[in-house]
N, C-alpha and C positions, 0 to 999 in steps of 0.2 A: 790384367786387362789393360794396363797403362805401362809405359815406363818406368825403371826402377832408377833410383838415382845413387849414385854413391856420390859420400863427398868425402874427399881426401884433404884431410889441413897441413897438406907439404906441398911443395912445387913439383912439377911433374919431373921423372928422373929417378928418384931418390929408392930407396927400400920400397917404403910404402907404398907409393904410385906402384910399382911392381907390383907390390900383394894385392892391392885394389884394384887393378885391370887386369889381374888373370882371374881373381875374382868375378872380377864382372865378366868375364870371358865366358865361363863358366854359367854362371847364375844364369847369361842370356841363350846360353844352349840349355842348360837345363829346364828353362821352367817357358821358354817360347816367347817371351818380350824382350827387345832393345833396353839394355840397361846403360846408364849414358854416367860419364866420370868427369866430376867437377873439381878440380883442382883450387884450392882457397888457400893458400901457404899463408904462413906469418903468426905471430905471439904465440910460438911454440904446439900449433894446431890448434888454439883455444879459440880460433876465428870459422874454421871449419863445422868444430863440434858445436858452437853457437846457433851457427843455421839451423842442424840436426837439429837440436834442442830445440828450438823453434818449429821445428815443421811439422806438419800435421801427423797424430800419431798412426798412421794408417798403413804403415810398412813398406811407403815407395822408396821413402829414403833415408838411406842408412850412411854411418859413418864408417870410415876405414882408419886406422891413428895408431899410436900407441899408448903407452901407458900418460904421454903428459897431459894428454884432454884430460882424461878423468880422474886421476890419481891425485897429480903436481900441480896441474894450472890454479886450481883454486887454493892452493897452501901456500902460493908466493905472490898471486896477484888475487886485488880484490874487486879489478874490472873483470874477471870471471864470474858471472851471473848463473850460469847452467848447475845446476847437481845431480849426483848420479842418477837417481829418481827419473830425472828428464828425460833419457835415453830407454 
């Protein structure tokens, strides 16, 4: 009934930004709402997945990354606050 949000924590261009806007391509034919792509690059996507982790858990907005958000970011830095749990 609302907008869907992806956030992508790489700069637009890259792999990722690809798989998240055919995704969102996709999702917004499929299911009949404007899905919209926010690009948040930097500290290895652990600034993207942060928002996510933050947002309300209501399923408008989803993250798109690889394995560093969840996996890496918190085994080498400990301004990583988010854990898997979050998502």
């Amino acid at each position: 009934t609302k907008p869907i949000t992806i956030v992508i924590g790489y700069p637009p261009g890259g792999s990722t930004d690809l798989t998240g806007r055919t995704l969102a391509h996709e999702l917004s034919k499929r299911l009949g709402v404007p899905v919209v792509i926010e690009n948040l690059g930097g500290a290895g996507g652990a600034i993207g997945a942060q928002k996510v982790a933050n947002a309300q858990p209501d399923g408008y907005t989803l993250l798109v990354g690889a394995n560093n958000e969840i996996a890496i970011s918190r085994l080498v830095s400990s301004a990583v606050k988010y854990q898997i749990k979050d998502f």
